[in-house]
C-alpha positions as CSV (number, residue, x, y, z in Angstrom):
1,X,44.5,48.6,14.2
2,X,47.0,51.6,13.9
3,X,44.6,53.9,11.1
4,X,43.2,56.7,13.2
5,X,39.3,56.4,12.6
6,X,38.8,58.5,15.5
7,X,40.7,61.5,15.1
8,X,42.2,61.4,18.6
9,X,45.7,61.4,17.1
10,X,47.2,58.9,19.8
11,X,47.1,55.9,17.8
12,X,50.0,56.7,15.4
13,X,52.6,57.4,18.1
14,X,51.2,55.1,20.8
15,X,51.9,52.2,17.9
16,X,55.5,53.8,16.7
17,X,56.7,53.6,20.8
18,X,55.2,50.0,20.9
19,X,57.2,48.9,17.8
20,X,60.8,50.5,19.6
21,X,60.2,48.3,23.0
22,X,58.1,45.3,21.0
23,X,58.8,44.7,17.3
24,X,56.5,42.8,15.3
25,X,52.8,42.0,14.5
26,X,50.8,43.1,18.2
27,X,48.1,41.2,17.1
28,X,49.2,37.8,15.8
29,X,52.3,38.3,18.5
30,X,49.4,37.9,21.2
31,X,47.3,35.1,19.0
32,X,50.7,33.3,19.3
33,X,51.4,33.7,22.8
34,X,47.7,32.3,23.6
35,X,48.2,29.5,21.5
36,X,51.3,28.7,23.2
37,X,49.7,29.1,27.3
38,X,46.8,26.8,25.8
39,X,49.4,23.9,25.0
40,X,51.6,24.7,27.9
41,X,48.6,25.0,30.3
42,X,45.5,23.8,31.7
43,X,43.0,26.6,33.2
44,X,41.0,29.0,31.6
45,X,41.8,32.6,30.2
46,X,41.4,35.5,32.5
47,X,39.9,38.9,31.1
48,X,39.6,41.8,33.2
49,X,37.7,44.9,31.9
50,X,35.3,48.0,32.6
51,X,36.0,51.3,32.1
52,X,33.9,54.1,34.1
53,X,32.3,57.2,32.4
54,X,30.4,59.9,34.0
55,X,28.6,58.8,37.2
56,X,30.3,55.4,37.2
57,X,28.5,53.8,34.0
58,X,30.7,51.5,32.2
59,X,32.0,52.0,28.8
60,X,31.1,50.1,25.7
61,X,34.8,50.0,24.5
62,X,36.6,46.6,26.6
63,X,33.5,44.8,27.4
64,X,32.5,44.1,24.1
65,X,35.9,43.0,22.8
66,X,36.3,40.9,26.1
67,X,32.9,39.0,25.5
68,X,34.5,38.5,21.6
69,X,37.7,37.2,22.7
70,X,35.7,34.8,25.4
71,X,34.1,33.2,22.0
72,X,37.1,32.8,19.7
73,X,38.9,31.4,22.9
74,X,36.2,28.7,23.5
75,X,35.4,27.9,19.6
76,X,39.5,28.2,18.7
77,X,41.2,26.7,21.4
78,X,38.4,25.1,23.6
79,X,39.2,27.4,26.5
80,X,36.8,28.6,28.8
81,X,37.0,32.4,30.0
82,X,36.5,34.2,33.1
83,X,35.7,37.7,32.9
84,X,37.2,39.9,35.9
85,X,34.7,43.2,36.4
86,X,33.5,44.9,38.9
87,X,30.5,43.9,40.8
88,X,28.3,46.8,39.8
89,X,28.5,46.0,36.0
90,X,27.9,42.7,36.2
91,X,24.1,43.2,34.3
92,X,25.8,45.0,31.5
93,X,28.7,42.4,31.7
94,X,25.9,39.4,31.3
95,X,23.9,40.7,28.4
96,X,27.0,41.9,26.7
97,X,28.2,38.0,26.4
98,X,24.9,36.6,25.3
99,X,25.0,39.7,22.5
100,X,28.2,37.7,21.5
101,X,26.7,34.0,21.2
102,X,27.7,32.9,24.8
103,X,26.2,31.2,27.8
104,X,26.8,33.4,31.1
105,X,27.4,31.0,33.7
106,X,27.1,31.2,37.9
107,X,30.8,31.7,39.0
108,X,31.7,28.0,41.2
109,X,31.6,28.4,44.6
110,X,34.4,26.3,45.1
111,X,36.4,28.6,41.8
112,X,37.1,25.5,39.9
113,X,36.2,25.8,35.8
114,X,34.8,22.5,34.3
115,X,33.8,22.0,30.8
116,X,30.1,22.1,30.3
117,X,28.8,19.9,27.5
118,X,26.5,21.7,24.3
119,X,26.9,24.9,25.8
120,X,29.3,28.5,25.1
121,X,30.4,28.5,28.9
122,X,31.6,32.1,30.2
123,X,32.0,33.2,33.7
124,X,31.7,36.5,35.6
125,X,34.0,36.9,38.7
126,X,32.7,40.4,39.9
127,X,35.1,42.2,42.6
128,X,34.6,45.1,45.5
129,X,35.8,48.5,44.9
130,X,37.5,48.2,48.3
131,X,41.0,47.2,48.3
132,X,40.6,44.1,50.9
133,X,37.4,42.4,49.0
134,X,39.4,42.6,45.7
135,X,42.4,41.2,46.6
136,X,40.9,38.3,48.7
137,X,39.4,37.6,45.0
138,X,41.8,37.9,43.0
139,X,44.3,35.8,45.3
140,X,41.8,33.4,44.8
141,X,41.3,33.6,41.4
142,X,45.0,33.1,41.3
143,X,45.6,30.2,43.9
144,X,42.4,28.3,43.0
145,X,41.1,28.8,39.6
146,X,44.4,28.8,38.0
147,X,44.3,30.7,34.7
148,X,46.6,29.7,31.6
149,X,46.2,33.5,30.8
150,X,45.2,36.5,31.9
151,X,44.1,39.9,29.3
152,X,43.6,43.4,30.6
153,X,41.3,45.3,27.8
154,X,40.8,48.8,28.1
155,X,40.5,48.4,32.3
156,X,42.2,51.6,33.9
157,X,45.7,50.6,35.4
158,X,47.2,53.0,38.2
159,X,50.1,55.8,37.7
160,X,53.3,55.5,39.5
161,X,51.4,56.9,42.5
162,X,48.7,54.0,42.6
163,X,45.7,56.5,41.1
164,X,43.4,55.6,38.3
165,X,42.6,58.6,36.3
166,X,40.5,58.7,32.7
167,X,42.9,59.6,29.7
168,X,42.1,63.5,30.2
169,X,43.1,63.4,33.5
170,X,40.0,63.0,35.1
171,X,40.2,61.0,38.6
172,X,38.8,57.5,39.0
173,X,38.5,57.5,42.7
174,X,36.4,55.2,44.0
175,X,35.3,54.0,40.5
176,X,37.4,51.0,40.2
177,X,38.4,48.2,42.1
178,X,42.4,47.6,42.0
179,X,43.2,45.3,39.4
180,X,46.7,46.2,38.8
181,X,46.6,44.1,42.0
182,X,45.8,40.8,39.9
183,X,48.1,41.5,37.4
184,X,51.4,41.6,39.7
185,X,50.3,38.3,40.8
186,X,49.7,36.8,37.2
187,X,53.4,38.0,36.5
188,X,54.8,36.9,40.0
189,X,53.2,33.6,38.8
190,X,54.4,33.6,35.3
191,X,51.1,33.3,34.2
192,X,51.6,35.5,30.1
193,X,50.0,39.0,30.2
194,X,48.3,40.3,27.0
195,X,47.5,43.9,27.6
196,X,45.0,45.5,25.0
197,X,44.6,49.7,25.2
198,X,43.6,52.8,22.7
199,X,45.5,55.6,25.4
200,X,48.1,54.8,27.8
201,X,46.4,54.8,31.0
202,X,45.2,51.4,30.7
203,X,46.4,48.1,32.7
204,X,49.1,46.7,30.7
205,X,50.6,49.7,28.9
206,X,53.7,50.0,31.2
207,X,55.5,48.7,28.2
208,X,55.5,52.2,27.0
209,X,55.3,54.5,30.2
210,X,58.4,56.3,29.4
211,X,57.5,57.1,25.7
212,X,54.2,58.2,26.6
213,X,54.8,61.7,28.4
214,X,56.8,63.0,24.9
215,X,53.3,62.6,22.9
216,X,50.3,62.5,25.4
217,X,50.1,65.8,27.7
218,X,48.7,64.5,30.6
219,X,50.4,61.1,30.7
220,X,53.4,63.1,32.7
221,X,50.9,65.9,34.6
222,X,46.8,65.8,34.9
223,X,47.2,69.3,35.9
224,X,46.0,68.7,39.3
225,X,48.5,68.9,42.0
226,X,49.6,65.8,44.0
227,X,48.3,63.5,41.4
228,X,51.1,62.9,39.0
229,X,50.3,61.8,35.4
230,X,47.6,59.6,33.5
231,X,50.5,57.1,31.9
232,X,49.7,53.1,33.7
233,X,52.7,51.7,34.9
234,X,51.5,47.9,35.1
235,X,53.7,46.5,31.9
236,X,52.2,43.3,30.3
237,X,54.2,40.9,29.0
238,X,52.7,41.5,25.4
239,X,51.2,44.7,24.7
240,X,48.1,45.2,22.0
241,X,47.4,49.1,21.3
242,X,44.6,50.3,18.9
243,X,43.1,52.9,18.0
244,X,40.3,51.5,19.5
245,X,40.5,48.7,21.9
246,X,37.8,47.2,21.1
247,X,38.7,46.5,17.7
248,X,42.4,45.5,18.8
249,X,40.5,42.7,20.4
250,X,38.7,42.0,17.1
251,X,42.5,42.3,15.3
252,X,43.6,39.7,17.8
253,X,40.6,37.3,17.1
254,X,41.1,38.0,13.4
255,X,45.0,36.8,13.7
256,X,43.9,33.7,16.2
257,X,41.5,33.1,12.9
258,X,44.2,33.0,10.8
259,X,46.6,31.2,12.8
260,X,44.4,28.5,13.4
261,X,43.2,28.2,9.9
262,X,39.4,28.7,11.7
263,X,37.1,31.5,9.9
264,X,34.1,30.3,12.6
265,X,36.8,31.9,14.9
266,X,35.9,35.3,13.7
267,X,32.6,36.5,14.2
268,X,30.4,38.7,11.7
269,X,29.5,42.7,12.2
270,X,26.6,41.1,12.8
271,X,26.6,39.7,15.9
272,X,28.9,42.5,17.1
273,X,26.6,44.7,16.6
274,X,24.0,42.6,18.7
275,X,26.6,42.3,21.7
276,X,27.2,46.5,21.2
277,X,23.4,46.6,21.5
278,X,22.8,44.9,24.6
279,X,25.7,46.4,26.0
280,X,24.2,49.9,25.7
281,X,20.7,48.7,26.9
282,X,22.3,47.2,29.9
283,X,23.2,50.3,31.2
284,X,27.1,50.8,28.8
285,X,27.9,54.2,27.4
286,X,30.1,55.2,24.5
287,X,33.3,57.2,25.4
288,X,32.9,59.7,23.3
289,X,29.1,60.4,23.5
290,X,28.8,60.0,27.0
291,X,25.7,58.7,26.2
292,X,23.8,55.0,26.0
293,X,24.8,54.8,21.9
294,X,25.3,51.6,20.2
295,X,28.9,53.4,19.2
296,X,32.7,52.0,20.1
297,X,34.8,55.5,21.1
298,X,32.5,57.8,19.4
299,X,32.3,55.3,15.9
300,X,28.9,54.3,15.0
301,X,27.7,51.0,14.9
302,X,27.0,51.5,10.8
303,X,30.7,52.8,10.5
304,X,32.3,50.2,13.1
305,X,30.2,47.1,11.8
306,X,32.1,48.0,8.1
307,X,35.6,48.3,9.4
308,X,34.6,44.6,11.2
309,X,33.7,43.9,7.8
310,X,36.5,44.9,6.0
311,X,39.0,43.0,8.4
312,X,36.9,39.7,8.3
313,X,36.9,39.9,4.1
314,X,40.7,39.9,4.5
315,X,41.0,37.0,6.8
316,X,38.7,34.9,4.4
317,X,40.5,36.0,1.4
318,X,43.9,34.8,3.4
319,X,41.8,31.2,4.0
320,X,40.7,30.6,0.5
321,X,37.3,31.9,1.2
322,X,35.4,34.2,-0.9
323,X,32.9,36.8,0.6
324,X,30.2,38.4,-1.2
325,X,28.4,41.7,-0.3
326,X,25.7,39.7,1.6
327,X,28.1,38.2,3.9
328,X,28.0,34.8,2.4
329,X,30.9,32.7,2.0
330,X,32.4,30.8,-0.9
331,X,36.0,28.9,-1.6
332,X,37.8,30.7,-3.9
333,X,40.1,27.2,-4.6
334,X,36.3,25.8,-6.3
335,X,37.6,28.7,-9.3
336,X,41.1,27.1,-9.7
């Protein structure tokens, strides 16, 4: 998670700040706390996402990793998921899940989660850009659907004065509905807080907001007066950074895996590939392109689907299986 594939040059001292305020392994640190709200806790998981681009479109990186958390959290831990996005995405949001094996179902109208039999059940709770629509949700989400645990991934989270801005400084007005909202409730509530993000200005990465300004320029000043800095100032309880967030997400599934002793846990390139697919042809865009390419931050789907690879070879290795260059598995303990 902290190798910079992309060449933005963040990862390396976003990771070395993370490690001064939160020692240890970010990604098995968050498989553990989600094991722990499952046993502590009825409810579902809670993962907000969506990132605009340029005219509004959403970004590939956060939805795909929130549709592949969703699956490891149902087949791991039995835990149904609702995804928090806003109400404009929700097309992308749908085909993006059923790229990653799941069944996108109609949110309750009365915002209770049941178990559905034979199916992959996730939901799509879509908010307002206004302020008033999203809170009335979100309080909602909070009072009546109850989650065990709530994940920001890659989902912009406001400065210190309450503006959303992309990582260059670019303003989000308008673009976003206020989910740093939610997550002050899901902390007023005790409710743990995995935050997942590749920059600094996402929800969640308030764990770092002091650190940030001596690395990233604009996290102190987007050079546009009145505005203040890029740097979020929502902190979650347990902070995930990446070099791509996407693929934290994938490191955190990858550590549930292993923690549960559960390879179906972690899913192939394969059908990451297919959800990154869909995604784009659902109206998604790559970061870095700016364009509808099957691509996670300006990685190609070739490149991305081997570093999946690589990471899911390692977590078989770890549980005894063998995997050959085709993908298919074998138990190393058969050679002993």
């Amino acid at each position: 998670m902290r190798l910079d594939y992309t060449g933005v040059g963040l990862i390396g001292n976003l990771s070395d700040a993370l490690q001064k305020r939160q020692p240890g392994p970010v990604c098995m640190g968050a498989a553990e706390r989600l094991v722990q709200a499952t046993q502590e806790r009825p409810g579902p998981i809670l993962i907000a996402t969506g990132f605009p681009e340029g005219g509004g479109a959403p970004e590939t990186d956060g939805p795909i990793g929130a549709a592949l958390l969703a699956r490891a959290f149902f087949l791991g831990l039995r835990r149904e998921t609702v995804i928090v996005i806003d109400e404009d995405w929700e097309e992308m949001m749908i085909a993006t899940l059923r790229g990653a094996g799941l069944a996108p179902m109609p949110f309750p109208a009365d915002g209770v989660i049941r178990p559905v039999e034979f199916l992959r059940p996730v939901y799509i709770r879509t908010v307002p850009k206004d302020d008033r629509g999203a809170h009335a949700i979100c309080d909602a989400l909070l009072a009546v659907t109850q989650p065990c645990a709530a994940i920001a991934i890659e989902r912009p989270g406001r400065n210190a004065l309450g503006l959303y801005h992309g990582l260059g400084g670019r303003p989000l007005d308008g673009l976003v509905a206020n989910l740093d909202y939610l997550f002050e409730k899901v902390k007023d509530a005790a409710i743990p807080f995995i935050g997942i993000g590749d920059g600094g200005n996402e929800l969640g990465m308030g764990v770092i907001a002091e650190d940030l300004p001596t690395f990233s320029p604009k996290a102190r000043d987007t050079g546009t007066p009145g505005r203040g800095g890029v740097a979020a100032v929502t902190a979650a309880d347990w902070l995930v950074v990446a070099n791509v967030s996407n693929f934290g997400a994938t490191g955190v599934v990858a550590a549930l895996a292993a923690l549960l002793e559960n390879p179906v846990v972690l899913h192939t390139p394969e059908l990451e590939t297919r959800s990154t697919e869909l995604c784009v042809a659902h109206g998604g865009v790559d970061g870095m392109f700016m364009a509808p390419e099957p691509a996670h931050d300006g990685i190609a789907m070739d490149e991305y689907a081997g570093m999946v690879r690589a990471l899911r070879g390692s977590v078989m290795r770890a549980l005894g299986h063998s995997v050959n260059w085709q993908g298919q598995q074998g138990d190393w303990r058969q050679l002993k």
